[in-house]
C-alpha positions in Angstrom: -8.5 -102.5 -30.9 -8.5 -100.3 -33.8 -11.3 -101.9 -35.5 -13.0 -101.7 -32.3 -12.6 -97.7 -32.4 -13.7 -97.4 -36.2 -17.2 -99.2 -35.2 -17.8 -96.9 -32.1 -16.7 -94.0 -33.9 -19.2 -95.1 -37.2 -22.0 -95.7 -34.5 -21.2 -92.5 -32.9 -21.4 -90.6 -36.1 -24.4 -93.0 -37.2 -26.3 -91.5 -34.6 -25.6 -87.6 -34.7 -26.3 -88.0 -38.0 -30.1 -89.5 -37.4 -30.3 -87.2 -34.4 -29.7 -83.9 -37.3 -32.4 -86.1 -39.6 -34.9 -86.1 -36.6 -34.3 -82.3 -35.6 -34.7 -81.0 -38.9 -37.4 -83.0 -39.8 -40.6 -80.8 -41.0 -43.6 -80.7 -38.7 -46.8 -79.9 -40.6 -48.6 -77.5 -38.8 -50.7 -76.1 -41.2 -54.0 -78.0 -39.8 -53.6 -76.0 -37.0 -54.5 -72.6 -38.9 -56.1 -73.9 -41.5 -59.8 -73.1 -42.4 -62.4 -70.0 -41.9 -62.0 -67.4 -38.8 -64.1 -64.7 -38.2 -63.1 -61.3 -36.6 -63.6 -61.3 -32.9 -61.6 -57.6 -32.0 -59.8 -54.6 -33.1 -57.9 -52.3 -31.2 -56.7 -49.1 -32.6 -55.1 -46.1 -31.1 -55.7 -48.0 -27.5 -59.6 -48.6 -28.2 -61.0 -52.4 -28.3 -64.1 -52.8 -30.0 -66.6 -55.3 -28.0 -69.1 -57.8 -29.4 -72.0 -55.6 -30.0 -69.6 -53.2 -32.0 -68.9 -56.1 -34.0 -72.7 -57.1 -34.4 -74.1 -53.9 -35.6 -70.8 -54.0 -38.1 -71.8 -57.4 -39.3 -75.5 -56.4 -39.4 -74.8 -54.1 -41.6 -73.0 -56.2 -44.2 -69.6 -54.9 -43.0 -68.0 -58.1 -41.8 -64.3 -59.3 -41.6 -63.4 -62.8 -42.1 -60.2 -64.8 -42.7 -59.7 -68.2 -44.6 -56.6 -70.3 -44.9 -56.3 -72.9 -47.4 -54.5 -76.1 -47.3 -52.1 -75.1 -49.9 -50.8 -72.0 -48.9 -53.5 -69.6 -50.3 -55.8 -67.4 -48.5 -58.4 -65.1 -48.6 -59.1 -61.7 -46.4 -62.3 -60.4 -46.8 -62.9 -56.9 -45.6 -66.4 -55.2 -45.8 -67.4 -57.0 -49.1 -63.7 -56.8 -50.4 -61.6 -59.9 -50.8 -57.9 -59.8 -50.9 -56.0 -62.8 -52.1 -52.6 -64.0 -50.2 -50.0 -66.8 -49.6 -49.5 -67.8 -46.0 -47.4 -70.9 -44.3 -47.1 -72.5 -41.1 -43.8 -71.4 -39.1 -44.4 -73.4 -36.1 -47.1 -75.1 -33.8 -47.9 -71.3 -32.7 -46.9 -68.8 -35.3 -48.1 -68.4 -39.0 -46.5 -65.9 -41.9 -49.1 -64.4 -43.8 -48.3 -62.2 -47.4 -50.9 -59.9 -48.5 -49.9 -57.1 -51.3 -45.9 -57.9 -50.5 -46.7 -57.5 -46.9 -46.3 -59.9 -44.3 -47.4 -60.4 -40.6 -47.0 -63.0 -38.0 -50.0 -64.3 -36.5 -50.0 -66.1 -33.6 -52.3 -68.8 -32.0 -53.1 -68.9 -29.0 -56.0 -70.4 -26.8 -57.9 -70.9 -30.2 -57.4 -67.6 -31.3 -55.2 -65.9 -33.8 -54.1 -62.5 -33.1 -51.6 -60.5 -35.9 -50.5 -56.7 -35.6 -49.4 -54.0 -37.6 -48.5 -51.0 -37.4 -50.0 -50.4 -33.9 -53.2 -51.8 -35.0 -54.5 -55.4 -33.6 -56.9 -58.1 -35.0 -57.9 -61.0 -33.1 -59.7 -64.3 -35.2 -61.9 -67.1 -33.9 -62.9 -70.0 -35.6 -66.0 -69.2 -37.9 -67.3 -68.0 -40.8 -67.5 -64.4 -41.5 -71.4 -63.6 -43.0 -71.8 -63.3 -46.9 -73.1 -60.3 -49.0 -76.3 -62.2 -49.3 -76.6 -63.1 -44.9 -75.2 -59.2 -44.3 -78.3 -57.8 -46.4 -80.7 -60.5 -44.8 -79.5 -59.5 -41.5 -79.4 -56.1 -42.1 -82.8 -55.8 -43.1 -83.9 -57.7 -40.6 -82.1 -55.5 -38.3 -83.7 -52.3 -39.5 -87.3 -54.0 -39.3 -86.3 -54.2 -35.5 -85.3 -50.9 -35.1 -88.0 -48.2 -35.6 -87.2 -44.7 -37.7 -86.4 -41.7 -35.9 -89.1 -41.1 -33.2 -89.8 -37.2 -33.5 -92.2 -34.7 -31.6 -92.0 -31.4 -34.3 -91.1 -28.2 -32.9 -90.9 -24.5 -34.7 -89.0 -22.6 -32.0 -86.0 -19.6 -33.3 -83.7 -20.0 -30.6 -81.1 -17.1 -32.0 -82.1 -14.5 -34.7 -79.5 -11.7 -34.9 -77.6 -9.9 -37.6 -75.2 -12.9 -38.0 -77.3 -16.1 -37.7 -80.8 -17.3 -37.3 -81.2 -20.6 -36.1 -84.5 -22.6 -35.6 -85.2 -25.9 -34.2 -87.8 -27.5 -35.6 -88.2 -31.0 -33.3 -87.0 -33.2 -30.5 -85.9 -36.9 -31.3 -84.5 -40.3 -30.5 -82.9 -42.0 -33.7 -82.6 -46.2 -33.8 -78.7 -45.4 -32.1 -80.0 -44.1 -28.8 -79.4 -40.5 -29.2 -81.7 -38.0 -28.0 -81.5 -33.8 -28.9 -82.9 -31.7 -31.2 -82.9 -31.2 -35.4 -82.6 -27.4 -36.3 -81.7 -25.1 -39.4 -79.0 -22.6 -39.0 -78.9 -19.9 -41.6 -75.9 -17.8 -42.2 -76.8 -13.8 -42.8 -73.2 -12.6 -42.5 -70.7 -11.7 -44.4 -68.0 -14.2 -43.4 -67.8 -18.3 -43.0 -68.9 -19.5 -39.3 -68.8 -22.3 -37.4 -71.8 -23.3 -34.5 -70.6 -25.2 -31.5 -71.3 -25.0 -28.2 -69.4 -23.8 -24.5 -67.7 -26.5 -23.1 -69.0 -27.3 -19.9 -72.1 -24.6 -20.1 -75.1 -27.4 -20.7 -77.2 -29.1 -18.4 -80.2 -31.0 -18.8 -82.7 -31.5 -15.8 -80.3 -30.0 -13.7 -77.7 -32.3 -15.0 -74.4 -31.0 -16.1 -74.4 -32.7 -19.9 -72.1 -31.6 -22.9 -73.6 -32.3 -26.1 -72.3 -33.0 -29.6 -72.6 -30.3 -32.1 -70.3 -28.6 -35.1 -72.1 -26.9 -37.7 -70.4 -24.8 -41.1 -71.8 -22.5 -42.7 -70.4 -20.8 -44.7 -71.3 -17.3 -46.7 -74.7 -17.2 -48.0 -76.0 -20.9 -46.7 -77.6 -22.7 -44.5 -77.6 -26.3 -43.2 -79.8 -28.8 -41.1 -78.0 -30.6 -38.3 -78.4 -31.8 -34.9 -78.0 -30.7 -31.1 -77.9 -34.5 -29.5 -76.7 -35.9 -26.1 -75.7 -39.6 -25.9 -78.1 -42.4 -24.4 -76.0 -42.7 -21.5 -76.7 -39.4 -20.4 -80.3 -38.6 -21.5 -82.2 -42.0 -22.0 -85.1 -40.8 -23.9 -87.1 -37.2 -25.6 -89.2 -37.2 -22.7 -85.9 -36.5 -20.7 -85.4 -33.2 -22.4 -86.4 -31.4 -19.8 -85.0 -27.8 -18.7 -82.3 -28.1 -21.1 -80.1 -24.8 -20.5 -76.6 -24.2 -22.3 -74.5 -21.7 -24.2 -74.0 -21.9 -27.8 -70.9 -20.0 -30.0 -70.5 -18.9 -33.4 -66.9 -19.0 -34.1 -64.7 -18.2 -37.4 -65.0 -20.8 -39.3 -61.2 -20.5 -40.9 -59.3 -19.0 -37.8 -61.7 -20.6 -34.7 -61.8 -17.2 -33.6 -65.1 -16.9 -31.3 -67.4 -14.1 -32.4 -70.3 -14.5 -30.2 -72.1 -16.3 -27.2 -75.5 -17.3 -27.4 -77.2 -18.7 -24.2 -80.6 -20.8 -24.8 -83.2 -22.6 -22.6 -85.1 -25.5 -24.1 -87.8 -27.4 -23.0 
């Protein structure tokens, strides 16, 4: 009887014993991760870029890849700057990587591998991230496709006071859509200014239409910029039509406005 105990309590302990062998028995999981990914998204501050964000990005030589080695090394390659690393399989799902001292946990998930920081988000899909070499033939391919600046001159003085004189000198449409006007602002005063514009105060064709514009000048200079409206709001130059707004020359150091200027543009 006693012997009989010793063998069922041997057996018993037998098997825990391959049961601990089998649970703590490594899984290799780095084939799983392992190999070149490409970057598919960011999101920062709330914003996710899409596909043709990414495109022009990598058009222009500015391209993000990933690559995980079989033996634990990898390489981050940001905008034509690679960062060496050390990364390891955690489970089926979750991967450490070490860049610089710091680590993240990417994780995998319908054959993509997303890792965050610091409120920032990446997502990777399998793929290789274009070379210096693709980046410059794609980019100058690109900018074959894409014309210069279309331009129709102008030589119109839309404010000439004791304070500021400000010219434009021609309509356009540059290869990003944007559509306005190129001018030269000269500063006559006596103290640095800033040229913006009244929120709220432009229209274009009748349509109510803020457009983008900061200019400094400060004592003594002057400075080219541009009065321009996005695509989605004025297609084209031959949309610049009746373009009425009010523009303000400000303080450049304490944002102070000094005075109002309303135009009409054609």
């Amino acid at each position: 009887m006693k012997t009989t105990r010793i063998i069922a309590l041997t057996a018993t302990l037998l098997l825990a014993f391959c049961l601990a062998l089998v649970g703590c028995a490594q899984t290799d999981y780095t084939k799983n991760f392992s190999g070149d990914w490409k970057l598919a998204s960011v999101t920062s501050d709330g914003e996710t870029t899409n596909e043709d964000d990414l495109a022009m990005l990598e058009a222009f030589g500015m391209t993000v890849g990933l690559t995980l080695n079989d033996d634990g090394t990898l390489k981050f390659t940001m905008l034509g700057e690679t960062i060496e690393g050390t990364w390891k399989a955690k489970s089926a799902t979750e991967a450490e990587m070490t860049i610089e001292g710091s680590t993240v946990v990417a994780k995998l998930a319908d054959e993509k591998l997303s890792m965050e920081a610091d409120g920032e988000a990446m997502v990777f899909v399998r793929g290789t991230a274009s070379t210096s070499a693709d980046a410059s033939s794609a980019a100058a391919s690109s900018a074959s496709s894409i014309s210069d600046d279309t331009e129709e001159p102008m030589n119109k003085t839309i404010i000439d006071d004791d304070l500021i004189t400000v010219t434009i000198t021609a309509k356009f449409q540059d290869w990003t859509g944007a559509v306005g006007y190129k001018f030269t602002a000269v500063n006559k005063s006596d103290q640095d200014l800033s040229l913006t514009y009244l929120t709220d105060s432009f229209s274009v064709n009748s349509k109510m239409v803020d457009p983008y514009l900061f200019t400094s000048l400060n004592v003594g200079t002057s400075a080219d910029d541009r009065l321009e409206f996005d695509e989605a709001d004025v297609a084209s130059i031959d949309d610049l039509v009746n373009v009425k707004g009010t523009l303000e020359l400000c303080d450049k150091n304490t944002y102070d406005e000094i005075r109002q200027y309303p135009i009409t543009l054609s």
